[in-house]
LUMKE-296511 format. One line per 3 residues: number of its first residue (from 1); their letters; for each residue y, x, z of N, C-alpha, C. Coordinates in nm, 3 decimals. Atoms other than C-alpha are relative to their C-alpha. Example, Ala and Ser with C-alpha at 12.3 -4.5 7.8 and 13.67 -1.06 7.14 Angstrom:
LUMKE-296511
1) AS) -0.119/0.089/0.000/-0.450/1.230/0.780/0.120/0.090/0.000 | -0.119/-0.082/-0.006/-0.106/1.367/0.714/0.109/-0.077/0.073
***
This chain:
LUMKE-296511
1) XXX) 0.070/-0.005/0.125/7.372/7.046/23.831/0.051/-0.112/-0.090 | -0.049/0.126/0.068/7.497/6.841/23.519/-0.124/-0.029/-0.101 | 0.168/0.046/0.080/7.246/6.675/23.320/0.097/-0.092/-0.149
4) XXX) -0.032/0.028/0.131/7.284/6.574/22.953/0.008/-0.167/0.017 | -0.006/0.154/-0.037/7.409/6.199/22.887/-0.145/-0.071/-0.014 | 0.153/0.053/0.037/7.060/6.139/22.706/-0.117/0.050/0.130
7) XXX) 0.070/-0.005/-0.065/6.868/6.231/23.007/-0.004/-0.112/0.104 | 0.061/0.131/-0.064/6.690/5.948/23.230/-0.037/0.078/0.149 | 0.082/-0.069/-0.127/6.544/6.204/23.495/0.026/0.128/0.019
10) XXX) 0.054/-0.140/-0.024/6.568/6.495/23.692/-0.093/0.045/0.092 | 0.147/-0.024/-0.051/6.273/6.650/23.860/0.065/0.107/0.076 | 0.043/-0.069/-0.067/6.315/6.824/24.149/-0.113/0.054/0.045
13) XXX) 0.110/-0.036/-0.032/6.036/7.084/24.211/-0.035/0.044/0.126 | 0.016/-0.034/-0.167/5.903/7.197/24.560/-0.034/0.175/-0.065 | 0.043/-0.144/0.048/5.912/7.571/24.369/0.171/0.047/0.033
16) XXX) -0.070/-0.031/-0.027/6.204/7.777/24.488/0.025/0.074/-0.108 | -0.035/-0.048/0.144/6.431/7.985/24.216/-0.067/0.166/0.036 | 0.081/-0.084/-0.041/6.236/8.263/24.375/-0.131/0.009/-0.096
19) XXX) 0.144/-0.010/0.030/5.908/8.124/24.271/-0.075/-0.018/0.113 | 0.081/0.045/-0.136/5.786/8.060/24.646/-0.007/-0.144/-0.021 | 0.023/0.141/0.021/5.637/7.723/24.702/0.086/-0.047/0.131
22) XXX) -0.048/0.095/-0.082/5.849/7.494/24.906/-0.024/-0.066/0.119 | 0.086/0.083/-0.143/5.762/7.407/25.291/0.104/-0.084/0.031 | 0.199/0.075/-0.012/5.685/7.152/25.440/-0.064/-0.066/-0.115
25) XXX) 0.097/-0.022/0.104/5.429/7.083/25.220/0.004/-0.219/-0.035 | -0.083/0.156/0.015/5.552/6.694/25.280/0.109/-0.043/-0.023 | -0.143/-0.013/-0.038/5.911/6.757/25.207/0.025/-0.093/-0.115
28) XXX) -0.021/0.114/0.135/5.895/6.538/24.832/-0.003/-0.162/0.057 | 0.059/0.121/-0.075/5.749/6.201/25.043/0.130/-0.032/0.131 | -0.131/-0.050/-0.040/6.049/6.327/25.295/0.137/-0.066/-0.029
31) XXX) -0.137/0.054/0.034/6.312/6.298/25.097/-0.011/-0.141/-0.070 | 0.027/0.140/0.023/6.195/6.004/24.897/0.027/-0.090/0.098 | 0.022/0.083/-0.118/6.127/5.825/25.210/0.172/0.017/0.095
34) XXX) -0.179/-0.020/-0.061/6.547/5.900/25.320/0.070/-0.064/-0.104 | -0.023/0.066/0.135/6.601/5.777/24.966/-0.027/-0.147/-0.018 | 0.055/0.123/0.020/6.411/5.437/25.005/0.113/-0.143/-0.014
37) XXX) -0.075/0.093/0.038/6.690/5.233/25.050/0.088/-0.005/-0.117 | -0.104/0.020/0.108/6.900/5.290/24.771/-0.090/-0.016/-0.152 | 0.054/0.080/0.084/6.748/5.092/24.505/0.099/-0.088/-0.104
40) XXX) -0.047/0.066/0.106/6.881/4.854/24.186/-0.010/-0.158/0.103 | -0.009/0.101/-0.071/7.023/4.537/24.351/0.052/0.056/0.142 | 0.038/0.013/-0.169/7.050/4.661/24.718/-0.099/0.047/0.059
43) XXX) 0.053/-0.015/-0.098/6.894/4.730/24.995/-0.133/-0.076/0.045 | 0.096/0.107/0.002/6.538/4.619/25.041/0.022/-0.068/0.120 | -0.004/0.167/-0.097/6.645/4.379/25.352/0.088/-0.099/-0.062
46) XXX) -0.113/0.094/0.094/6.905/4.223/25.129/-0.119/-0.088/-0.090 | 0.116/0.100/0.111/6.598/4.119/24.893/-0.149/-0.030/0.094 | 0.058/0.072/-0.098/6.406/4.011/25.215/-0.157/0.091/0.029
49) XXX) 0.084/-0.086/-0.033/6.153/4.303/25.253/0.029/0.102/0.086 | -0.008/-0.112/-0.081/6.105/4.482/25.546/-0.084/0.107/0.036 | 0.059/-0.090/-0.017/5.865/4.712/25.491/0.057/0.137/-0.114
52) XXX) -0.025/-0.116/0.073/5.918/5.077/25.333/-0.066/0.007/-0.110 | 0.053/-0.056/0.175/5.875/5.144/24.986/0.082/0.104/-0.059 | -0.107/-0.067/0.069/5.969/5.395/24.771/0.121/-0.005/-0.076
55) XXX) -0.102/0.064/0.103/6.314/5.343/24.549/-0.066/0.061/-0.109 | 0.033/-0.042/0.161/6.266/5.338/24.190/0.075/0.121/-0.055 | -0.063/-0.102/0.064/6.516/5.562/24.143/-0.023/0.210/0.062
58) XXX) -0.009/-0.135/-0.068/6.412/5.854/24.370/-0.160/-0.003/0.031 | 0.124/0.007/-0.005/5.992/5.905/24.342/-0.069/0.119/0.017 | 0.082/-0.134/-0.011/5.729/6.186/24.470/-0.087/-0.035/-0.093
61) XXX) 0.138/-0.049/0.066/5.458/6.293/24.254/-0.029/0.129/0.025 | 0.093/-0.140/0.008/5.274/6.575/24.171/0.001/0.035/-0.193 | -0.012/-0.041/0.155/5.309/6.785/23.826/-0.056/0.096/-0.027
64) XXX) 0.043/-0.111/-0.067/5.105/7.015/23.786/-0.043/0.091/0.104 | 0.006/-0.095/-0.150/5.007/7.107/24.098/0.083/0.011/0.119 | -0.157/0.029/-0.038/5.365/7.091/24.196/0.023/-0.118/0.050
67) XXX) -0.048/0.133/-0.057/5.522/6.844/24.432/0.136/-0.015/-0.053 | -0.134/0.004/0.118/5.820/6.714/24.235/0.073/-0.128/0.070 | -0.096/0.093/-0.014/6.075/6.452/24.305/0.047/-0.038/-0.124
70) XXX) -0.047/0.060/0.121/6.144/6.224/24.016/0.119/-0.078/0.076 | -0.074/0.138/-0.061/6.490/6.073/24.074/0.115/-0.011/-0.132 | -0.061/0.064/0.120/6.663/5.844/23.796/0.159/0.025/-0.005
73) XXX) -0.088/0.000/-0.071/6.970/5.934/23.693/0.132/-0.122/-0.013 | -0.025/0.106/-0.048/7.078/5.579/23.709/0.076/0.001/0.180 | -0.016/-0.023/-0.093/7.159/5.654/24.052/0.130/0.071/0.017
76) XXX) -0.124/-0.106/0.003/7.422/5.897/24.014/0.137/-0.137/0.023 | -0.130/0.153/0.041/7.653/5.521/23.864/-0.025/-0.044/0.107 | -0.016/0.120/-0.075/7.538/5.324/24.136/0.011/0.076/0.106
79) XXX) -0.013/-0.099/-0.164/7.497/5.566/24.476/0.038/0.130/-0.032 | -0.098/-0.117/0.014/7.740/5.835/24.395/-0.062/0.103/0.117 | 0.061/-0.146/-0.142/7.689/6.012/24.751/-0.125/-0.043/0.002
82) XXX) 0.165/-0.006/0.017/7.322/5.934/24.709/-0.076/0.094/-0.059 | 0.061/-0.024/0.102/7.258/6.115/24.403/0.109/0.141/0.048 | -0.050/-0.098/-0.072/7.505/6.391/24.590/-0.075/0.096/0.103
85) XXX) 0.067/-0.031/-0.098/7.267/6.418/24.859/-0.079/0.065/-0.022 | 0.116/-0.030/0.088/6.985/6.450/24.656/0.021/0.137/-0.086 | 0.041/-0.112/0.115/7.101/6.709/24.422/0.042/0.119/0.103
88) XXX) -0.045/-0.093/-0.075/7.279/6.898/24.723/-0.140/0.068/0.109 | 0.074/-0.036/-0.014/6.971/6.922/24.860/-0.084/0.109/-0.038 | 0.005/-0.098/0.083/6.817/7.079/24.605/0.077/0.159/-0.008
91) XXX) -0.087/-0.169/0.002/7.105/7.345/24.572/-0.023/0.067/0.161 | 0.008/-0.080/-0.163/7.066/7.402/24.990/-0.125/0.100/0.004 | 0.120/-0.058/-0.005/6.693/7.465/24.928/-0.033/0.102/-0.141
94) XXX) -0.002/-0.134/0.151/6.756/7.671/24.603/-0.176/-0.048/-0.062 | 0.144/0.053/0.104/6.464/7.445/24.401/0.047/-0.021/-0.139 | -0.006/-0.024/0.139/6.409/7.461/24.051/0.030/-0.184/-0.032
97) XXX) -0.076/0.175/0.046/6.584/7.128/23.900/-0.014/0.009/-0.108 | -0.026/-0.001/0.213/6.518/7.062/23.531/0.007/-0.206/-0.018 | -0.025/0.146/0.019/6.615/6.719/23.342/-0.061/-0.021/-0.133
100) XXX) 0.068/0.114/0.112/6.433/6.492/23.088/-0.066/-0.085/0.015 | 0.027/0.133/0.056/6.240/6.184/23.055/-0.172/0.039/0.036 | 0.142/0.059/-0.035/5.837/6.093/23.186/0.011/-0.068/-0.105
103) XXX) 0.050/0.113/0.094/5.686/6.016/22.879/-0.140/-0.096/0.031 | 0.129/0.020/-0.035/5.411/5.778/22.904/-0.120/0.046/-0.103 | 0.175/-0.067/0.041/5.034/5.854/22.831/-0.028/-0.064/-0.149
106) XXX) 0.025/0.059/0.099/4.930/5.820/22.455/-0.097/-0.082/0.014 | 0.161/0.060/-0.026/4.645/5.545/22.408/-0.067/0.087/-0.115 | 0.118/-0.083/0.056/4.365/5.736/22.264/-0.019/-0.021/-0.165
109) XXX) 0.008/0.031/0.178/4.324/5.773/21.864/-0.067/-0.074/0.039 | 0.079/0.127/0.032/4.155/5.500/21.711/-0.099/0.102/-0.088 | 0.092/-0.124/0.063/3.835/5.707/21.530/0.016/-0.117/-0.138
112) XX) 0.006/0.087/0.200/3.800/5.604/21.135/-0.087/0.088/-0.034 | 0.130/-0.062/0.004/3.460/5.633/21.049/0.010/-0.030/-0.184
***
């Protein structure tokens, strides 16, 4: 999949190009969690943490209902076969891949009385 230069993100969905939902039903947390080390800087034992965290660049959520994989594509420059893995994945499991940008949440009008 090629993704536009202006894009920041692509979202893997746990929705097949079918339209079936994606098993196991933990497979976003999964791959994330195979993903954890490849992070900005290194390797979290290089920056003296040895417990598991997610990488910034490769994140589960939920979208809708949908279990999604947010992974930056920052990643692509720095872990080449990372961001290989990741999207080959995707193509193995025939999931819907789309690319753009998590905007954040507006703060709430201001009322004008």
């Amino acid at each position: 999949m090629a993704t536009s230069p202006t894009s920041k993100q692509v979202f893997i969905q746990g929705v097949t190009l079918d339209g079936r939902r994606f098993r196991p039903s933990d497979w976003a947390e999964r791959l994330a969690g195979v993903m954890s080390q490849f992070r900005p800087g290194g390797s979290l034992a290089r920056h003296g943490h040895h417990h598991i965290q997610y990488s910034p660049w490769c994140i589960p959520t939920v979208m809708n209902g949908v279990k999604v994989v947010i992974v930056h594509t920052d990643l692509r420059e720095e872990e080449p076969m990372a961001w290989e893995f990741v999207m080959n994945f995707a193509k193995d499991n025939q999931l819907q891949v789309a690319e753009g940008c998590v905007l954040p949440d507006e703060p709430p009008a201001k009322k004008t009385d």
